[in-house]
N, C-alpha and C positions, 0 to 999 in steps of 0.2 A: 656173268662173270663177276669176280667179289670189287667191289669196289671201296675199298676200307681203306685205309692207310698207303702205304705206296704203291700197291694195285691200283690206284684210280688213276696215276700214270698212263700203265699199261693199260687200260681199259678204254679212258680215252684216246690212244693212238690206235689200238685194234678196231674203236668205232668208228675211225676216219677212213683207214685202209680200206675196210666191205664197205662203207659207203662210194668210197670210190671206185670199190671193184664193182659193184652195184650198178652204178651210173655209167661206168665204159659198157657194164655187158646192154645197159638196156638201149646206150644210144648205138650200137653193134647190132641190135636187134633179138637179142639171146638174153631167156630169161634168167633172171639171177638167184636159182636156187643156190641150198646147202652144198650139191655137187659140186657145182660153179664155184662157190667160194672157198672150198676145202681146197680145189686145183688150184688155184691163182696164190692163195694163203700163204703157201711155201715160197713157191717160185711167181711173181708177179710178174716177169719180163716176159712169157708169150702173150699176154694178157694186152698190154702196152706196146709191143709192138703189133698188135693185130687193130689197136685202138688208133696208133701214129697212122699208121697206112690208110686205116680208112679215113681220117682226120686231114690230113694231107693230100687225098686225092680229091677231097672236098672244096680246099682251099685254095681259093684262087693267084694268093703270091706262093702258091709251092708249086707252079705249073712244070713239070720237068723235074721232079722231085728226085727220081728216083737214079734219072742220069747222074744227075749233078752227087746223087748220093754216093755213086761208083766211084766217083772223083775225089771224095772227103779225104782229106789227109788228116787222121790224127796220130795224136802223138799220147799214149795214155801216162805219160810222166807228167803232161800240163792237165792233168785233170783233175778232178777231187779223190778222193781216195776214195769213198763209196762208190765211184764211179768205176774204179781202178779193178774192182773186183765183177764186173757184170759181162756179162756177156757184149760180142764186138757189134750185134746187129742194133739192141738198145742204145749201147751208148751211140752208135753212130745216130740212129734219129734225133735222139736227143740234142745231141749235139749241135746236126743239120738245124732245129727248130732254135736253137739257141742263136745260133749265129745269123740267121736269117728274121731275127727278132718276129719271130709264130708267136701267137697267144690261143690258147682255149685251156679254158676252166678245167676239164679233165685232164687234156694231156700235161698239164702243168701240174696236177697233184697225183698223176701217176708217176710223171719224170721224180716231183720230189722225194718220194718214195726210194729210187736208185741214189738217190745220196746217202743214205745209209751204208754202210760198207756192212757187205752181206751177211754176215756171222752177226755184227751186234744187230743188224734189222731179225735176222730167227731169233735172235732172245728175244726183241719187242712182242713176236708175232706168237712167241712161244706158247702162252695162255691160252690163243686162238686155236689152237691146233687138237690139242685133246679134246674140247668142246666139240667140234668140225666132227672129230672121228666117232662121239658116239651118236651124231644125226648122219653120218652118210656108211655107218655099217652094215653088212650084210640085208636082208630084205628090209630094215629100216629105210635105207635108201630109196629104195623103188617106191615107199610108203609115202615119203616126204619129200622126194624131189623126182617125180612119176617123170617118164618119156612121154612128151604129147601126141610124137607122131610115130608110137609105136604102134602099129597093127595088129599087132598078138597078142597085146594085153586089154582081153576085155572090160576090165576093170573100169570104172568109170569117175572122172578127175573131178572133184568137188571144192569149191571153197564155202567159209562160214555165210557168206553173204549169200550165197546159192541157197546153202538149206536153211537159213533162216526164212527166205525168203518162199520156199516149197514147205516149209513146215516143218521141215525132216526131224529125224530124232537118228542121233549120232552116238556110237558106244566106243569109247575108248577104254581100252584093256594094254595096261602100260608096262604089266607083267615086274611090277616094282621087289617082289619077291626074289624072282630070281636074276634080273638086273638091275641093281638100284639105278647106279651111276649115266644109263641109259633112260631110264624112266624119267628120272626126273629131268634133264636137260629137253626132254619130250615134253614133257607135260610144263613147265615152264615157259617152254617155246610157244603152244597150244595157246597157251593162257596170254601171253604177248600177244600173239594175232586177234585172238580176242579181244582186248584191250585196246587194239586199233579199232576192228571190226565196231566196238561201243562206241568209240571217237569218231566215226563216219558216220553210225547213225543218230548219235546226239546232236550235230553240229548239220545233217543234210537231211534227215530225216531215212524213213524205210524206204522210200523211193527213189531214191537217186539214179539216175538211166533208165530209169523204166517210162513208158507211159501212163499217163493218167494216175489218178491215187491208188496207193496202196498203206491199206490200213497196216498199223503196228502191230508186229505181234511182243507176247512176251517170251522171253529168251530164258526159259528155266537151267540153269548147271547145277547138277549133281558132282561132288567132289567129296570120293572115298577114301578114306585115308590121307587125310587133307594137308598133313604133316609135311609126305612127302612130292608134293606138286607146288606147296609154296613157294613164292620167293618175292622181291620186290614188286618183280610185274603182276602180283598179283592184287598188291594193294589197292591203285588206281582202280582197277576193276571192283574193287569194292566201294571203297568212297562214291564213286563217279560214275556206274556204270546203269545206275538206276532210272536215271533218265532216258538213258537208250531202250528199257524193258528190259532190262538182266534182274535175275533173281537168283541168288548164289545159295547153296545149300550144301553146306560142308561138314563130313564125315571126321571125328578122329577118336581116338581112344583118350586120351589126356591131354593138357593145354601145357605142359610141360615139352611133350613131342613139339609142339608149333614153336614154342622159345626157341629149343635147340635149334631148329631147321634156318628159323631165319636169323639167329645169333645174336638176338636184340631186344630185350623184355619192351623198349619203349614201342619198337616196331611192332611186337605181338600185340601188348595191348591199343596200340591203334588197328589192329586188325578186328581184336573183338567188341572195337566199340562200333565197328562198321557193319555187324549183326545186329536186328533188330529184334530176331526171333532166338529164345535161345530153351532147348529140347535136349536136358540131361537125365539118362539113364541111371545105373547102377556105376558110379567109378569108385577105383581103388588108390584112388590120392586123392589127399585132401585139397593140398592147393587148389587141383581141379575143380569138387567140390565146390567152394570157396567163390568159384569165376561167376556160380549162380548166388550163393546165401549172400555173398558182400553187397548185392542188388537190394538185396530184400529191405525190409524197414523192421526196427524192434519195435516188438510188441509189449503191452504191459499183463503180466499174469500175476492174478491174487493166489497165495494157496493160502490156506487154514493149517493151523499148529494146533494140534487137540496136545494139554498140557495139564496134567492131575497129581494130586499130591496128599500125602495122609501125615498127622502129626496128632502123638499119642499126648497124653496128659498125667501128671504124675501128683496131684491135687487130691486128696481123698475127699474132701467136703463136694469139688465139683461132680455133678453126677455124672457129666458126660466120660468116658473113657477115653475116645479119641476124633480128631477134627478134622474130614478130609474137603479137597479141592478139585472141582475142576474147572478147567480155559480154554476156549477157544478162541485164539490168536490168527488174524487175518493178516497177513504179510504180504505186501505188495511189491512188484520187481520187475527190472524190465529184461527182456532177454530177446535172441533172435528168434526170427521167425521159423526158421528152417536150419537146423543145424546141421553142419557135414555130416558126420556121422551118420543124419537120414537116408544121404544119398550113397553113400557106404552101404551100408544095409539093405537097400529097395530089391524087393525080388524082379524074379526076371521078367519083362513086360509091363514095366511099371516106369513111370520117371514123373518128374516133374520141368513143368514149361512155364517160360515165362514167355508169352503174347500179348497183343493188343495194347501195347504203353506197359509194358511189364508188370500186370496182374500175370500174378499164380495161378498155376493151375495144376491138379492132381492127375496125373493122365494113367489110364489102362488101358493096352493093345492085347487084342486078341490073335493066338502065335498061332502063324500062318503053319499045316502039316501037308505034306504031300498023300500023307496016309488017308486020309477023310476029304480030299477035295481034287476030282477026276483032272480038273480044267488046270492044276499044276504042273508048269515045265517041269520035263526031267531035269535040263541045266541048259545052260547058255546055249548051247552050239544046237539043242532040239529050238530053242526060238531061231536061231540064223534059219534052221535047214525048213521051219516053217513058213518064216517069211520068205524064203528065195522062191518057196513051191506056191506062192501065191502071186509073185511076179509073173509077165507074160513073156518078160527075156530077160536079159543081165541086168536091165537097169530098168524103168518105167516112169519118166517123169509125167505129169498131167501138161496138159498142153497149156498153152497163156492164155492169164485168166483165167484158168479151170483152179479150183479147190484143191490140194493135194486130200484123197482120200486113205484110207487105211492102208491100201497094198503098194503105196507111196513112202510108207514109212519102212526106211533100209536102215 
């Protein structure tokens, strides 16, 4: 969510609300997916009242809670006016815990929550809610906020710590073409858990719950079209994430796209100073261009000026007729090493790299043909249908301790 200017208002009160809707579901027992918080988002009051009840029946001065509840007399003129618009079962708990002087950390920032009078809390929440709807859309949903104890979906529930931890190798297909606006709140989102997922293993190591040692592995991302997956949460993961074994490797056509996306030239170029390797092709902007040559160091070139010259004589007694000249003049200059224009020009298969402490290098790829080479996929979906036919059922993890081997990779 943008947090710029008077959005970091809103942004900071939408982070407290899912934090707190967060923390009733998990002390309730109910995980706190995007589902979860899409439902509560709008309407927080069954949320709070299912959190009061069970908070209440815990608590040892609310014994009779529920009688004494029947009994409440209120009067919604002596209330606050956020209050004045809520339903009668919330304000009554509320109320009941008010007067009965109840304290817990939850229910006290769920109650404050109902002080908002309902219409100006939707406009607070209002930013939260289009976000919300492009993670819990149609089979998005099931993708990102899966039933655990669904029996018919064979499908098998994974987090980043699972397959880092088996090896796995994970394809995201964000379909940013034909949906942006869902793509990137996806891939944003991806890139956040990641970005924790690095913060648990920089700070506990690759074993945390596990027994005995487990070696590190390294955590290769590939990121295509890297324009559209950016945003804040992505930067930490660059800076920071190398310690954990991330190795980030990202796809874009121009460094102009990455400006746009994250609205910030100082942000961008902290982005590109967090690349070490940097493997440019053929582009059709200079600027681009530019992000590799301004690296470079100027070099000094001599050329040679061939300079000749003839001058007649108009003296009769001198025998000569006429006197010519020539020079060669060594001119010395410093210029870049690599001009834009180079990388303008480069044919296809061709770029130049800077690696290893930012030496140059001239690079040529040999272009891969389906025509001349048996062992090429037809496309994506012939790789899915040949690794599922190497599996032994839906899923095939290696047992503990065991190596994850080839037909382990989904």
């Amino acid at each position: 969510m943008c947090s710029e200017g008077q959005s970091a208002a809103f942004k900071g009160f939408v982070w407290r609300l899912v934090n707190v809707m967060a923390r009733a579901l998990v002390a309730l027992g109910r995980k706190p997916d995007y589902q979860e918080i899409n439902r509560y988002a709008s309407d927080v009051e069954p949320l709070l009242i299912d959190y009061f009840e069970y908070w209440l029946d815990r608590e040892p001065a609310a014994a009779g809670w529920r009688e004494e509840l029947r009994s409440l007399a209120i009067d919604k003129k002596n209330l606050d006016k956020g209050l004045q618009s809520r339903g009668a079962r919330a304000v009554s708990l509320v109320e009941y815990a008010r007067r009965k002087k109840l304290y817990d950390p939850i229910a006290h920032a769920l109650a404050s929550t109902l002080n908002y009078e309902k219409s100006h809390f939707d406009k607070l929440v209002a930013s939260l809610l289009p976000l919300m709807e492009k993670l819990t859309t149609g089979r998005t949903a099931s993708l990102l906020s899966p039933e655990l104890d669904d029996p018919t979906d064979w499908r098998p529930v994974f987090d980043w710590t699972s397959v880092i931890h088996l090896g796995g190798i994970v394809y995201v297909g964000l379909d940013a073409l034909s949906d942006y606006e869902v793509a990137a709140a996806i891939g944003n989102s991806m890139f956040a858990d990641l970005t924790s997922v690095a913060g648990s293993l920089y700070k506990f190591g690759a074993g945390r719950g596990l027994p005995g040692a487990v070696t590190p592995r390294r955590i290769a991302i590939h990121a295509d079209e890297f324009n559209e997956l950016i945003g804040d949460e992505f930067i930490p993961l660059l800076n920071k994430a190398g310690g954990a074994g991330f190795q980030v490797t990202a796809y874009t056509q121009t460094w102009s796209d990455v400006e746009a996306r994250i609205g910030s030239p100082a942000k961008a170029g902290q982005i590109a100073g967090n690349f070490n390797t940097l493997l440019m092709l053929r582009v059709k902007e200079v600027a681009t261009a530019e992000l590799l040559t301004s690296q470079l160091p100027q070099v000094h070139v001599t050329s040679t000026v061939v300079s000749s010259s003839v001058s007649d004589t108009n003296d009769p007694v001198d025998f000569a007729d006429f006197a010519s000249r020539n020079d060669d003049r060594i001119a010395p200059e410093t210029v870049r090493m690599i001009e834009p224009t180079d990388l303008v020009q480069l044919p296809k298969g061709e770029a130049f790299a800077l690696i290893h402490g930012g030496q140059l290098h001239k690079v040529r790829m040999p272009l891969p043909s389906a025509a001349s080479d048996p062992l090429m996929p037809a496309s994506l979906a012939a790789i899915g249908t040949t690794l599922r036919a190497r599996l032994d059922g839906p899923w095939n993890w290696p047992e503990a301790g065991e190596e994850p081997e080839d037909r382990d990779v989904v």
